[in-house]
C-alpha angles and dihedrals in degrees: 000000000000114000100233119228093250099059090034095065092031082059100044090043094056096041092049082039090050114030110015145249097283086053090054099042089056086048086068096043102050087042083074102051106035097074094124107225093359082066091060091047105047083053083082096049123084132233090249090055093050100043092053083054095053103087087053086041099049084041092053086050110046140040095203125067140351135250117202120190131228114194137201143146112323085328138093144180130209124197121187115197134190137012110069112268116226108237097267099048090091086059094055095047088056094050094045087057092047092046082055098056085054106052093048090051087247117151107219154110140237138185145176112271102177131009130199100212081059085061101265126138094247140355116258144178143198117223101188109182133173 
């Protein structure tokens, strides 16, 4: 079932009001890393083969929006479009690709580039791993 954009953001809104951005920004991460089995299996994945599915995965998971994937060398970029994020979304995202370096045993960083909520056309983020 597809998370729709309104309690998306309601959600997102009272965790970051609540809690905190730090506290969002682990949710997605431990989003990432606490699938249960999924999470075994995708130990055995690399960086390269989940970031090619994420476009499919944001899609199964969302009815707002789209993320395309750009990859490189040991670097990607991730671009979201469409739908309006609340202000802590970019938090989660970051946490949700650092959640997958680690559970791919990847060393690496991300971080947000542009924000639509900055006044940019999209959001986007930078995943660098060795």
């Amino acid at each position: 079932m597809w998370y729709d954009l309104y309690n998306s953001e309601k959600i997102l809104l009272w965790l970051g009001d609540v809690k905190g951005s730090e506290f969002v920004k682990n949710c997605g991460k431990y989003t990432v890393k606490d699938l249960g089995v999924l999470s075994y299996i995708v130990k055995f994945m690399d960086v390269k083969s989940i970031l090619k599915r994420a476009p499919v995965s944001y899609a199964d998971a969302f009815d707002h929006g789209k993320m395309k994937v750009e990859i490189g060398d040991k670097r990607a970029i991730l671009k979201i479009t469409g739908g309006f994020p609340p202000k802590y979304s970019c938090l989660a995202w970051c946490g949700c690709f650092q959640g997958m370096l680690d559970i791919t045993r990847a060393k690496g960083t991300d971080k947000e580039i542009k924000c639509f909520t900055k006044g940019d056309p999209h959001c986007a983020y930078e995943v660098l791993w060795d």
